[in-house]
Biopython code that builds the backbone (N, CA, C, O; Angstrom):
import numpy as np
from Bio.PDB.StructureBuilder import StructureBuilder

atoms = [
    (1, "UNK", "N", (25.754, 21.241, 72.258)),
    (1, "UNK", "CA", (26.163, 22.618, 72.138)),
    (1, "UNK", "C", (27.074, 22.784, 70.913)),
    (1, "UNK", "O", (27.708, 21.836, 70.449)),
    (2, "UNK", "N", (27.106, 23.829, 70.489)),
    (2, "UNK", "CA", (27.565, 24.342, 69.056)),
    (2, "UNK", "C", (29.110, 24.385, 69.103)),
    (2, "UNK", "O", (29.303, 25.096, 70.090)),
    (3, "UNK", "N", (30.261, 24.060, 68.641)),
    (3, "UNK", "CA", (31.317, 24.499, 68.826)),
    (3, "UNK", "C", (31.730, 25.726, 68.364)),
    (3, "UNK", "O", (31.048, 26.160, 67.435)),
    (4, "UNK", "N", (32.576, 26.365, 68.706)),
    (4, "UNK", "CA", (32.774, 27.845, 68.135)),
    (4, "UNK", "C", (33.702, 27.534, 67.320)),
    (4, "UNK", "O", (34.426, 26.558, 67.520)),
    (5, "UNK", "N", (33.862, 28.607, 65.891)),
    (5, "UNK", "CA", (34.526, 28.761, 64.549)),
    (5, "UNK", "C", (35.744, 29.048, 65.054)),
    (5, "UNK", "O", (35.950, 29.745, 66.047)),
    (6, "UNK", "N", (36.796, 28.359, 64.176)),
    (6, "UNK", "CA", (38.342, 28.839, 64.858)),
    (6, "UNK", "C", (38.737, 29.602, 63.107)),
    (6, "UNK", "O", (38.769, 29.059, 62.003)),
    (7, "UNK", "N", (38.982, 31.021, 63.520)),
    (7, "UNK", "CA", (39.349, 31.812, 62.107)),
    (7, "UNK", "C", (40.289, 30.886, 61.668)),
    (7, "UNK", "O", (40.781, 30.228, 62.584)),
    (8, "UNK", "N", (40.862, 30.523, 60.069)),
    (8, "UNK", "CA", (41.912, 30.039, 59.714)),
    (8, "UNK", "C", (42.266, 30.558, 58.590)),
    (8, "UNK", "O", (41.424, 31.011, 57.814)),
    (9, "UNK", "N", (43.347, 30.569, 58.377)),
    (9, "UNK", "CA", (44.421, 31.690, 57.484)),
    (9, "UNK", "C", (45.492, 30.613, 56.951)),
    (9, "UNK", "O", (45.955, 29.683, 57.611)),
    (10, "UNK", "N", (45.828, 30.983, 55.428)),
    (10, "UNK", "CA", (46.462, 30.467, 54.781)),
    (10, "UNK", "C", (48.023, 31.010, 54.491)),
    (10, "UNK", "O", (48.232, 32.095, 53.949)),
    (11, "UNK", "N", (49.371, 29.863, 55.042)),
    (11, "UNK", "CA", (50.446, 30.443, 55.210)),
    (11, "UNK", "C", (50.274, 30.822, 53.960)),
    (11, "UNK", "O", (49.522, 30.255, 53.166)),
    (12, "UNK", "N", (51.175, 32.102, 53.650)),
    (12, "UNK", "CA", (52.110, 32.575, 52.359)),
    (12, "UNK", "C", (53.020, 31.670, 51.091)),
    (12, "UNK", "O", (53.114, 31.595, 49.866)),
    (13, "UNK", "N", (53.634, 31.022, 52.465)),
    (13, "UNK", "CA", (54.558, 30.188, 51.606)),
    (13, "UNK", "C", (54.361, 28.905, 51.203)),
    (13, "UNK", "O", (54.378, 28.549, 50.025)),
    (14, "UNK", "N", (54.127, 28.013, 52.385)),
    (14, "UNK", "CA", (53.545, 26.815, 51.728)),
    (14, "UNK", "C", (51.819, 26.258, 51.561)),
    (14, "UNK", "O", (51.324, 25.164, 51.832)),
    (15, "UNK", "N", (51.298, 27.310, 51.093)),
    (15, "UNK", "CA", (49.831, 27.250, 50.912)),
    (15, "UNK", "C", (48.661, 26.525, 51.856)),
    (15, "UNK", "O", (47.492, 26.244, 51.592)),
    (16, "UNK", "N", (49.565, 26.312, 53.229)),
    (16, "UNK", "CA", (48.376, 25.322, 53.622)),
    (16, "UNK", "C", (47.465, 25.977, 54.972)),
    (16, "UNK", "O", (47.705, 27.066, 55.493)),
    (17, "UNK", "N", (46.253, 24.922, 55.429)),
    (17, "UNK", "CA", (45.694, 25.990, 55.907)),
    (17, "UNK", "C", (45.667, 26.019, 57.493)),
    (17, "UNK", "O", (45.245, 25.001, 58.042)),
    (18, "UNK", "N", (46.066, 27.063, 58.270)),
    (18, "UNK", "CA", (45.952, 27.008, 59.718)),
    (18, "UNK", "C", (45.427, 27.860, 60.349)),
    (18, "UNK", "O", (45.153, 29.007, 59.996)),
    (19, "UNK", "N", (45.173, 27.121, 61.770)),
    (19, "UNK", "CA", (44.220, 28.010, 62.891)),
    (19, "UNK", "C", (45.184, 29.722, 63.243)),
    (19, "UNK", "O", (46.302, 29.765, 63.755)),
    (20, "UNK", "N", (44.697, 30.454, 62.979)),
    (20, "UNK", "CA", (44.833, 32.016, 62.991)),
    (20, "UNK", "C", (45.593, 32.149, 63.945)),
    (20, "UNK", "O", (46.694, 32.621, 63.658)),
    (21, "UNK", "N", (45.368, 31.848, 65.230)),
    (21, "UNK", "CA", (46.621, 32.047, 66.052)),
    (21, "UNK", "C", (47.861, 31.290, 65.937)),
    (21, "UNK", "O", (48.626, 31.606, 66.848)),
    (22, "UNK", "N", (48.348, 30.399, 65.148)),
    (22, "UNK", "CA", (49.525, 29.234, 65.001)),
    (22, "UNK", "C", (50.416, 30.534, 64.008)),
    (22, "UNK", "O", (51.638, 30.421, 64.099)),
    (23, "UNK", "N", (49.967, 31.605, 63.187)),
    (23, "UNK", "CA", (50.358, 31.786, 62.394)),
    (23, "UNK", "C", (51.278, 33.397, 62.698)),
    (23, "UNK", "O", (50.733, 34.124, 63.528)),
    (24, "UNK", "N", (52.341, 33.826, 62.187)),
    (24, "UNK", "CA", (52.805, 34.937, 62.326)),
    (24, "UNK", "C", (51.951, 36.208, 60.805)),
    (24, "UNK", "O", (51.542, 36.058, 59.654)),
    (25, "UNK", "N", (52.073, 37.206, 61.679)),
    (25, "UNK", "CA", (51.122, 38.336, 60.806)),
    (25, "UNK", "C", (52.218, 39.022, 60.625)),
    (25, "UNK", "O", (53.157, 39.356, 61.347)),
    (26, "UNK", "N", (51.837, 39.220, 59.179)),
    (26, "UNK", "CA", (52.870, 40.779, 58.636)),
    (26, "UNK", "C", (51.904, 41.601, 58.188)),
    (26, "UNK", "O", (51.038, 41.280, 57.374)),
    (27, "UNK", "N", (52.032, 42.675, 58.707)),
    (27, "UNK", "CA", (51.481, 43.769, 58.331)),
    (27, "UNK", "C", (52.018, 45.271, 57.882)),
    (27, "UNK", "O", (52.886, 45.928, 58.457)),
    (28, "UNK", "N", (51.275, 45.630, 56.713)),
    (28, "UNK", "CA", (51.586, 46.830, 56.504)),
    (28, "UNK", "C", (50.455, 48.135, 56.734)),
    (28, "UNK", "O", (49.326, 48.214, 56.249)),
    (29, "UNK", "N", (50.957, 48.845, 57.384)),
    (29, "UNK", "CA", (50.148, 49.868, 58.056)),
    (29, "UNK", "C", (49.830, 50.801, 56.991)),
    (29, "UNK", "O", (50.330, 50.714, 55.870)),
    (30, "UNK", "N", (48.759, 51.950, 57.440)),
    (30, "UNK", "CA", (48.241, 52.886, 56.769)),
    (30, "UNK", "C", (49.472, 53.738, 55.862)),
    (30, "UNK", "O", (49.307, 54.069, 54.688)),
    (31, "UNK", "N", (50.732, 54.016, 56.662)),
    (31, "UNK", "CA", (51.385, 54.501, 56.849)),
    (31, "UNK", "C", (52.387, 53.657, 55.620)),
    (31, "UNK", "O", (53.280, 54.317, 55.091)),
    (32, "UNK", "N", (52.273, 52.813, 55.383)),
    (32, "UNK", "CA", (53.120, 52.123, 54.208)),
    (32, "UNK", "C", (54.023, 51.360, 54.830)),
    (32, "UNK", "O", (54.780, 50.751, 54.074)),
    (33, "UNK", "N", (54.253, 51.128, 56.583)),
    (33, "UNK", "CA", (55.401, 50.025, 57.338)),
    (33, "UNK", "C", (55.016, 48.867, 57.080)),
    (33, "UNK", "O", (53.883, 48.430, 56.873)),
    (34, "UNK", "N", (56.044, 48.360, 57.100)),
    (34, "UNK", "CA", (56.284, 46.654, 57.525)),
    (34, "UNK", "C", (56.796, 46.338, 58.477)),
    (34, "UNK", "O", (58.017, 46.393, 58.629)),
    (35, "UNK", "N", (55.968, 45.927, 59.354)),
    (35, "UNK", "CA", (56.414, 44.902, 60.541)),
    (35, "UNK", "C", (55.345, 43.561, 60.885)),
    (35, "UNK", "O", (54.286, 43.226, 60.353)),
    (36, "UNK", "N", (56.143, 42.960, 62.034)),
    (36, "UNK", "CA", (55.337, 41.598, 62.772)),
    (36, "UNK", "C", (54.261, 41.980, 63.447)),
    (36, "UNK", "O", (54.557, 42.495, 64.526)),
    (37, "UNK", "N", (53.251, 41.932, 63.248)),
    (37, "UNK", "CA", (52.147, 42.323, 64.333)),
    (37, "UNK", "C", (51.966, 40.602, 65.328)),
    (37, "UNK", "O", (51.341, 39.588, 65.015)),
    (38, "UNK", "N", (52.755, 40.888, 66.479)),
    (38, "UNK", "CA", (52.364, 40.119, 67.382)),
    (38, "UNK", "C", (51.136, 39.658, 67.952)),
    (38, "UNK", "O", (50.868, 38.495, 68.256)),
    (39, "UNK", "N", (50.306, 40.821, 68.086)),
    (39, "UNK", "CA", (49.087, 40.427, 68.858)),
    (39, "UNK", "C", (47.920, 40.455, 67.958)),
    (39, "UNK", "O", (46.870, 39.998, 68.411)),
    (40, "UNK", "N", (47.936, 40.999, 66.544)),
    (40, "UNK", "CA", (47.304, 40.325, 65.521)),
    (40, "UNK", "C", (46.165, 41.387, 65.104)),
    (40, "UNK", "O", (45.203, 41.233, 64.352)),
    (41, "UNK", "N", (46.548, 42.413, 65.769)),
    (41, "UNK", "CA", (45.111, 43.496, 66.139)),
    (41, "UNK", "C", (45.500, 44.570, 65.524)),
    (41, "UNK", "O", (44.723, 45.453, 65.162)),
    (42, "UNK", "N", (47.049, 44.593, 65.310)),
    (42, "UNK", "CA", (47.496, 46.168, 64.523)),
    (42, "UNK", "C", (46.521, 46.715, 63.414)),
    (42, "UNK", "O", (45.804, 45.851, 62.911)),
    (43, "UNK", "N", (46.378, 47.927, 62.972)),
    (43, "UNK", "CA", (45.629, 48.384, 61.774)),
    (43, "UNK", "C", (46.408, 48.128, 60.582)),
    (43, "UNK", "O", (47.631, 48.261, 60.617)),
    (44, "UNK", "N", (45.826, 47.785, 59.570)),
    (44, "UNK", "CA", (46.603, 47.390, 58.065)),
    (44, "UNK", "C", (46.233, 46.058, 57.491)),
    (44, "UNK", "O", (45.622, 45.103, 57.972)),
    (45, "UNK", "N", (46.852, 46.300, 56.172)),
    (45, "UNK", "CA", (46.110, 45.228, 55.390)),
    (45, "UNK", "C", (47.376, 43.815, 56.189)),
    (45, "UNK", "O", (48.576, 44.080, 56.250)),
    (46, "UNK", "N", (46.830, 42.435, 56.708)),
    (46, "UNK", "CA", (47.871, 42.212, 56.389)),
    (46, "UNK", "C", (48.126, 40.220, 55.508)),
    (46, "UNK", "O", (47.536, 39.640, 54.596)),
    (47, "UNK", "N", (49.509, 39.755, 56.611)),
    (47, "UNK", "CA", (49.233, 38.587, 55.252)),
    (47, "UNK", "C", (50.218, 37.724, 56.405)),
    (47, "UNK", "O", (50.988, 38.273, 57.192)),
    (48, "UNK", "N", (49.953, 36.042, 56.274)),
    (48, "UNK", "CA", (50.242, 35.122, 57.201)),
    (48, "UNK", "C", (51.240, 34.591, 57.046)),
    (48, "UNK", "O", (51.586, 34.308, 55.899)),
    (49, "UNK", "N", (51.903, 34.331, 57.949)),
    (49, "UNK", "CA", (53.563, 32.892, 57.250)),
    (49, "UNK", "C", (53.054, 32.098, 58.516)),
    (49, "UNK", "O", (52.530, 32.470, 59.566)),
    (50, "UNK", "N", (53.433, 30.776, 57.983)),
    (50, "UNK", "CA", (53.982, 29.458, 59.723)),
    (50, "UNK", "C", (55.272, 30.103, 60.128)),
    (50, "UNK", "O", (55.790, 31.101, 59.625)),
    (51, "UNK", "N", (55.660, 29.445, 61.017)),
    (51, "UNK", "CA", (56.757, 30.035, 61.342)),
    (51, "UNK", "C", (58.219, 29.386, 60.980)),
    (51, "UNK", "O", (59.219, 29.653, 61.646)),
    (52, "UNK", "N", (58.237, 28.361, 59.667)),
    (52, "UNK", "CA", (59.102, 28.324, 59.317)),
    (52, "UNK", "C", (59.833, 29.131, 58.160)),
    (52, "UNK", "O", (59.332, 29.271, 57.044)),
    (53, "UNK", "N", (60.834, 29.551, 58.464)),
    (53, "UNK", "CA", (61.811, 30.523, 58.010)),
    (53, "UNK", "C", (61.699, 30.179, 56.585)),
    (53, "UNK", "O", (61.517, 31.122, 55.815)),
    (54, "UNK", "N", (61.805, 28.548, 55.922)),
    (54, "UNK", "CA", (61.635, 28.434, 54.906)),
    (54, "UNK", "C", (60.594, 28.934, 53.957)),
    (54, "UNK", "O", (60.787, 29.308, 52.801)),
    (55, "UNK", "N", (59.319, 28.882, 54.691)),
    (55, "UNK", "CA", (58.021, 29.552, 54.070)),
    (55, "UNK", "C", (58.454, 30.987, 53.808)),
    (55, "UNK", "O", (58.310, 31.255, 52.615)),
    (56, "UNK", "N", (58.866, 31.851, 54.419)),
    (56, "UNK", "CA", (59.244, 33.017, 54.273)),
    (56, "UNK", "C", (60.060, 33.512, 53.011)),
    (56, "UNK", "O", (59.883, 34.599, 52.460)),
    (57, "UNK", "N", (60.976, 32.557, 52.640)),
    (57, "UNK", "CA", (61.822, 32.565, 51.483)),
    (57, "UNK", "C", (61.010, 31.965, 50.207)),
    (57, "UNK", "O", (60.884, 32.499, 49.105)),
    (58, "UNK", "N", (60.602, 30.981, 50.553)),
    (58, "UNK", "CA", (59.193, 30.699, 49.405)),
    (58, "UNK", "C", (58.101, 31.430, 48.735)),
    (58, "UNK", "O", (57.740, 31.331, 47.562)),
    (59, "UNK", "N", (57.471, 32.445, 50.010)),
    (59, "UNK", "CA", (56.651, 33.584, 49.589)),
    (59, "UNK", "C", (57.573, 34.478, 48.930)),
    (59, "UNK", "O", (57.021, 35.007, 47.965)),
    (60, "UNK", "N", (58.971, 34.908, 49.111)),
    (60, "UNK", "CA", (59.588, 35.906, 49.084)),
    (60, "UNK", "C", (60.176, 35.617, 47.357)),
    (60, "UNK", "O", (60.632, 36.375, 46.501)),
    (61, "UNK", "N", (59.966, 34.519, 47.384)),
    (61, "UNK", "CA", (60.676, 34.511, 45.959)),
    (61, "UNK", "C", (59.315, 34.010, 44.750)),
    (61, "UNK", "O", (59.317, 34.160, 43.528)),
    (62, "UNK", "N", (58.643, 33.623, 45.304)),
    (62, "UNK", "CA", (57.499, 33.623, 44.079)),
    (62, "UNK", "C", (56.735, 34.743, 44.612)),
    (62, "UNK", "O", (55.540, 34.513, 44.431)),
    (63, "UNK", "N", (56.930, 35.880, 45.204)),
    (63, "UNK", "CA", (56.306, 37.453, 45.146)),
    (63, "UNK", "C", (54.743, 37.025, 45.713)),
    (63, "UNK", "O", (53.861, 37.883, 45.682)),
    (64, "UNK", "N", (54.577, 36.238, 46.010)),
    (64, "UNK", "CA", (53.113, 36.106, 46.987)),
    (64, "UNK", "C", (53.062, 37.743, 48.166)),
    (64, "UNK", "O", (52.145, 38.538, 48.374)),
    (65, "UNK", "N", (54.152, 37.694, 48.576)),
    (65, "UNK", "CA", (53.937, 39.441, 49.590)),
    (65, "UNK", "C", (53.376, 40.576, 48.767)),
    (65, "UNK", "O", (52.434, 41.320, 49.039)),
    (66, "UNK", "N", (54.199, 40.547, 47.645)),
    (66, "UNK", "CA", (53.727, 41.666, 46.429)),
    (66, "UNK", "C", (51.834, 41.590, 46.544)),
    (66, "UNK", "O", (50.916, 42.329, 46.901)),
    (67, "UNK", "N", (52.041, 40.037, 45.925)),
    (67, "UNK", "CA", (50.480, 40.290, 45.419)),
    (67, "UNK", "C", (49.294, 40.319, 46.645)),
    (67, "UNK", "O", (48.081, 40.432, 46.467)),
    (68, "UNK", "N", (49.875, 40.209, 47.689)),
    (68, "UNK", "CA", (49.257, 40.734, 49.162)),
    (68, "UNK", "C", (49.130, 41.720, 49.670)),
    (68, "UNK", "O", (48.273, 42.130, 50.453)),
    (69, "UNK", "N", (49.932, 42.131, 49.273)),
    (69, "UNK", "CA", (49.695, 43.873, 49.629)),
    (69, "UNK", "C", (49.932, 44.565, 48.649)),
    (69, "UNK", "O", (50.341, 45.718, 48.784)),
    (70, "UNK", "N", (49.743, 44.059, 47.567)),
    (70, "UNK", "CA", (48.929, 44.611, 46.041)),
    (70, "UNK", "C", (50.169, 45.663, 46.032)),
    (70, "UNK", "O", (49.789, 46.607, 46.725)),
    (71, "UNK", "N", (51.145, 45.855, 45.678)),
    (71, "UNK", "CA", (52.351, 46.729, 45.365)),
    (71, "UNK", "C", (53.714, 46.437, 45.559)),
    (71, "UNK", "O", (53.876, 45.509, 46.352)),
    (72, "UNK", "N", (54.694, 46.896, 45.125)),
    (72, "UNK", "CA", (56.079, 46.195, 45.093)),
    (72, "UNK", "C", (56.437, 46.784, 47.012)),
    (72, "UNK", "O", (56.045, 47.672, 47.770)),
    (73, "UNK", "N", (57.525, 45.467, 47.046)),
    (73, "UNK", "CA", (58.548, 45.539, 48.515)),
    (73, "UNK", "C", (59.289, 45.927, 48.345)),
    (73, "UNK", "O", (59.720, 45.635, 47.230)),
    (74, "UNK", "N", (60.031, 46.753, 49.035)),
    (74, "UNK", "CA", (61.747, 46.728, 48.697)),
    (74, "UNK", "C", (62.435, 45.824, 49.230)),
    (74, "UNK", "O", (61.826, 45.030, 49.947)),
    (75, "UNK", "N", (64.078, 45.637, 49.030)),
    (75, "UNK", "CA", (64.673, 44.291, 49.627)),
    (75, "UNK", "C", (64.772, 44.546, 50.847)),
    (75, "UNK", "O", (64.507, 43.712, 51.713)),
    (76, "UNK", "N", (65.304, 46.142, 51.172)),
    (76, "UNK", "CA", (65.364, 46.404, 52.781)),
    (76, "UNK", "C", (64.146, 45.920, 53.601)),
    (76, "UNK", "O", (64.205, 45.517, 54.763)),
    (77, "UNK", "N", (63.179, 46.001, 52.938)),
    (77, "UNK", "CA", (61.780, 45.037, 54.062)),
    (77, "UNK", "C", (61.947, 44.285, 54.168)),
    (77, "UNK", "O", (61.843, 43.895, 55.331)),
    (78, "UNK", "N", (62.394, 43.231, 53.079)),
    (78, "UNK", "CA", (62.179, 41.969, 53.133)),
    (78, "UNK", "C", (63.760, 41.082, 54.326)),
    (78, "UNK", "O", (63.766, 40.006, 54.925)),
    (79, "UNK", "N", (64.902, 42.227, 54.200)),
    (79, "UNK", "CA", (65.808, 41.833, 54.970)),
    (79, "UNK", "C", (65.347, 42.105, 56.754)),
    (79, "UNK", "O", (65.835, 41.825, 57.849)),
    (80, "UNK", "N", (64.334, 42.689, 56.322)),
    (80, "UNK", "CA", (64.076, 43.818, 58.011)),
    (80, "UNK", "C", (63.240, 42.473, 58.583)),
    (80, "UNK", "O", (63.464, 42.054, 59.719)),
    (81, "UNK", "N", (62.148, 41.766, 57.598)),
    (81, "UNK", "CA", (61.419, 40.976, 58.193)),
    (81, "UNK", "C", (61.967, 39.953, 58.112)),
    (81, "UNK", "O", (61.101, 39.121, 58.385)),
    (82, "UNK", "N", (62.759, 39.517, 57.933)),
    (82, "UNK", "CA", (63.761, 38.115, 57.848)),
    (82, "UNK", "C", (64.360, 38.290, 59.472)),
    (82, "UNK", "O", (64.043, 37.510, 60.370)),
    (83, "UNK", "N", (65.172, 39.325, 59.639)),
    (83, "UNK", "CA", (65.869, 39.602, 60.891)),
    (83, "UNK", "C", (64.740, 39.174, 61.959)),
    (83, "UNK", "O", (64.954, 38.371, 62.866)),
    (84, "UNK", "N", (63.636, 39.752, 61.752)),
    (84, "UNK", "CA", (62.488, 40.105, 62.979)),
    (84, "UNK", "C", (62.175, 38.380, 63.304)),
    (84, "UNK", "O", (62.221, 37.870, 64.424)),
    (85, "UNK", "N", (61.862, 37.686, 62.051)),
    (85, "UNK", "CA", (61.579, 36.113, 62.367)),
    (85, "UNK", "C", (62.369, 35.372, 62.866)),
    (85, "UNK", "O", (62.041, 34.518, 63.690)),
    (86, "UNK", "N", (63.908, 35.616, 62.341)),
    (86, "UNK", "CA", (64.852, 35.197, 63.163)),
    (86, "UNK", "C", (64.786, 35.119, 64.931)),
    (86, "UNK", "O", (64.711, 34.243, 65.793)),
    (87, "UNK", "N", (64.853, 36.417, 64.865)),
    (87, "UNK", "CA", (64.626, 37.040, 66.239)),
    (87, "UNK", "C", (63.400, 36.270, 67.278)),
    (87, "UNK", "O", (63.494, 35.558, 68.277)),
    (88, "UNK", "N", (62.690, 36.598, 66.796)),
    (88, "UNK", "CA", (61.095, 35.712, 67.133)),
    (88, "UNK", "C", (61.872, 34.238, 67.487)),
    (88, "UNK", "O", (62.513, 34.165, 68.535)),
    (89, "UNK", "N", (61.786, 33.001, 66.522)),
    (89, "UNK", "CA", (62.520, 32.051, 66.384)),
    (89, "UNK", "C", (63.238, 32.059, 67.370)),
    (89, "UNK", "O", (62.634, 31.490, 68.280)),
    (90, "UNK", "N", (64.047, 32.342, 67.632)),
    (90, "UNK", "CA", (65.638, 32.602, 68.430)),
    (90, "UNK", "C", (64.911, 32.476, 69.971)),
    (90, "UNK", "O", (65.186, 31.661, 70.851)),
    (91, "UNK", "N", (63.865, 33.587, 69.995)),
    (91, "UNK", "CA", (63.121, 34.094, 71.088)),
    (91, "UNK", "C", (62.324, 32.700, 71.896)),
    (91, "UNK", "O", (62.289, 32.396, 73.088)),
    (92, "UNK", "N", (61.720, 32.030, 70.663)),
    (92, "UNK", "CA", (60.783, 30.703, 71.006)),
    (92, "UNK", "C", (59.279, 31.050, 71.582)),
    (92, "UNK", "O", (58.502, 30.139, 71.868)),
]
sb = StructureBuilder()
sb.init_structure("model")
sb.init_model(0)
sb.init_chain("A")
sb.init_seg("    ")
for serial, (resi, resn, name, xyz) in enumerate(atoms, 1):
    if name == "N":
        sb.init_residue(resn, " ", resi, " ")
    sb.init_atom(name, np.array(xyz, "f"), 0.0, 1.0, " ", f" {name:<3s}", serial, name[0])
structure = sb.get_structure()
């Protein structure tokens, strides 16, 4: 019997490649928000981190988010989604 395809998505920050659910989603909505899409289904373009905090600061400073959602961030997002991973993290 055939095994079934496991989607895989490439973190942001440290380029490597993992199974789609291991990974946290950021998404930005129609609407121009940024947040965590937990369950992975929200509408919007979006873009992957692991869940180490470090990857996050890695994407964040060589502008990989920019060129993911094809337009500039402001810092307030980028502080908003820092808090949220924390949080997450914290959460376990």
């Amino acid at each position: 019997m055939k095994q079934k395809k496991i989607p895989e998505r490439v973190c942001l920050g440290c380029q490597k490649l993992f199974p789609k659910r291991e990974l946290i989603r950021v998404v930005r909505s129609p609407e121009g928000e940024y947040s965590i899409d937990h369950t992975g289904k929200k509408s919007g373009r979006g873009a992957y981190l692991c869940h180490d905090l470090e990857c996050f600061e890695l994407a964040r400073k060589a502008r990989r988010f920019e060129r993911s959602f094809q337009g500039q961030i402001d810092d307030t997002v980028y502080e908003s989604l820092a808090r949220e991973l924390a949080q997450e993290r914290s959460d376990g």
